[in-house]
C-alpha positions, 0 to 999 in steps of 0.5 A: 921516169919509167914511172911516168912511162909506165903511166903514159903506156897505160894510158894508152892501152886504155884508150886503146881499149876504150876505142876498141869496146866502142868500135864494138859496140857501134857495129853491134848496134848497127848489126841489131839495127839491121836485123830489126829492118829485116824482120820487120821489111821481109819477115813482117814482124810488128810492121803494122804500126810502121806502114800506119804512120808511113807518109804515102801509105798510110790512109786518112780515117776517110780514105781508109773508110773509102778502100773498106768500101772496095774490100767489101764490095769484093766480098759481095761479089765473090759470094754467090759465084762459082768457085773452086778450091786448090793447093799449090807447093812452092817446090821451084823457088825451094830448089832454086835458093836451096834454102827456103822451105817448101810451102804449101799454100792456097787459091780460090779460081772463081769460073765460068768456064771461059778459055781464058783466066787471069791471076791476081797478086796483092802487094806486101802486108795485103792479102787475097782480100786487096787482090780481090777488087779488081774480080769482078771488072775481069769476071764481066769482060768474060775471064776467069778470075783466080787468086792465091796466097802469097808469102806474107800474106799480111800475117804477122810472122809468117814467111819471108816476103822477098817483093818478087824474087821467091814469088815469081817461082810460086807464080810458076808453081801456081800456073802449073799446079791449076793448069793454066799454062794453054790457056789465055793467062793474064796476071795482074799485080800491085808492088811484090805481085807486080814484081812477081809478074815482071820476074817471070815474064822475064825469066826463060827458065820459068818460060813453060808458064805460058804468059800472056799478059802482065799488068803492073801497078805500081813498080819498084825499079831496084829492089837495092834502091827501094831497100836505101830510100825506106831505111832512110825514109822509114827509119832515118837512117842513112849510114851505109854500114847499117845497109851493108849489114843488111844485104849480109843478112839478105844474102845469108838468109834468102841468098839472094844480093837485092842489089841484083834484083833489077826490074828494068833489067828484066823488062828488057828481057820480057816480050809478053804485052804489058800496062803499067800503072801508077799514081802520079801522087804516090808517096809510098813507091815513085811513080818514075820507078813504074816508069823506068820499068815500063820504059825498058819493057821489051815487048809491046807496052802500055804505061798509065801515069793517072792523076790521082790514088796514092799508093793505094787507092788507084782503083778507087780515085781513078777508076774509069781511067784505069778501067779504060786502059785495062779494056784496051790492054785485055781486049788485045789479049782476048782478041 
């Protein structure tokens, strides 16, 4: 009889053990797993082959050659044009977080001594390249045009890209550090630039930037619901604990919860005009996401649902719609 209970206790202690190991390595490898979405979401580590086959973002050899003809039609314009060079530091988000380093980080203003600038911001994995396309609509209305680096900036390995949070006190930092704060400001931006925008026009701390105008193409709504609906749709993944590891890693490295980050909250708070933008065919980003935002908007708005561009070809598909409603939105600003 103590034989057999000898063998039943260790028995016992052995599944014991064995569910023990197996609970471990389960969390484990979500711990792993949410790791690798972090480097490849906010570090930009070997994200390239991903945004390529990702339904809504990724373009068709056609579509790809198309938005090329917009890169390079930039780059023609900008050659030739009068342009300066300068250096912004982000000290404001440094001692915000208290944790990221301080950067030092680039911008090209292309002037023709006019009262009146605007910024623009590409969105995440581009560069100043893809914020280059809209220069020259700014240039002909009589604005000068200035664009920076961002954190990300599409390079492999670089800086933390936090969609809006960091980049709406490199914002900040920019506009002093050119000297922009009286002058006539407009910022235009797609996705984290967008955001970035949003965030300062909301952000009364950040006030002394002097805003006069914020245009937003393609918006998330909540930086926590955007996280969920990519590791789902990204990764197929949808087990909570993955996501909770997530958010521990955000919070521990960037210290920020992206569940805090609510543009519609902080479209509520902003007064500055505003026009949104969005595709009513974008499969990357909702179009009602840019809606919800616009909705909250609390000072004058303007919000353009166009028919057709996807992610990232709104420019291109819709461009005398979105060329109407950017003369409409700037001649108020200039007016």
């Amino acid at each position: 009889m103590n034989r057999e209970k000898h063998e039943k206790r260790n028995f016992l202690l052995l599944l014991a053990l064995a569910v023990i190991a197996g609970l471990g390595f389960l969390v484990w490898g979500q711990y792993n797993t949410a790791s690798t979405i972090y480097d490849l979401g906010f570090l930009g580590r070997n994200v390239g082959e991903l945004l390529a086959s990702a339904q809504g973002y990724s373009l068709t050899e056609e579509e790809q050659g198309e938005y090329d003809g917009l890169v390079q039609a930039a780059e023609a314009w900008a050659e030739g044009k009068t342009a300066s060079y300068g250096r912004y530091s982000t000290d404001t988000a440094a001692g915000w977080f208290g944790q990221p380093s301080r950067l030092d980080l680039s911008y090209t203003l292309y002037t023709q001594a006019s009262d009146r600038t605007v910024i623009l911001l590409h969105g995440f994995r581009e560069s100043v390249a893809d914020a280059r396309i809209w220069a020259s609509w700014w240039w002909e209305q009589g604005w000068d045009v200035l664009i920076p680096e961002m954190r990300g900036d599409g390079a492999e390995g670089m800086v933390p890209c936090t969609y809006g949070v960091y980049e709406q006190f490199d914002l900040y930092d920019l506009i002093l550090a050119a000297g922009l704060q009286e002058r006539t400001l407009a910022v235009q931006g797609r996705g984290t630039g967008a955001a970035a925008a949003v965030l300062l026009a909301a952000n009364p701390e950040l006030s002394a930037a002097g805003l006069d105008g914020v245009i937003g193409e393609s918006l998330y709504a909540r930086m926590g619901d955007l996280e969920r609906s990519k590791v789902k749709s990204l990764f197929g993944l949808g087990d909570r604990f993955v996501g909770v590891f997530l958010r521990y890693q955000i919070k521990q490295r960037l210290g920020f919860d992206p569940d805090s980050v609510d543009l519609r909250a902080a479209a509520a708070a902003s007064s500055v005009p505003a026009l949104f933008l969005c595709a009513g065919d974008d499969g990357f980003l909702d179009p009602a996401d840019t809606r919800a935002v616009a909705e909250a908007w609390g000072g004058s708005r303007d919000l353009r649902e166009l028919p057709e561009g996807g992610h990232r070809l709104l420019w291109s598909r819709s461009g005398e719609a979105y060329r109407a409603a950017l003369e409409d939105f700037a001649g108020g600003l200039a007016g």
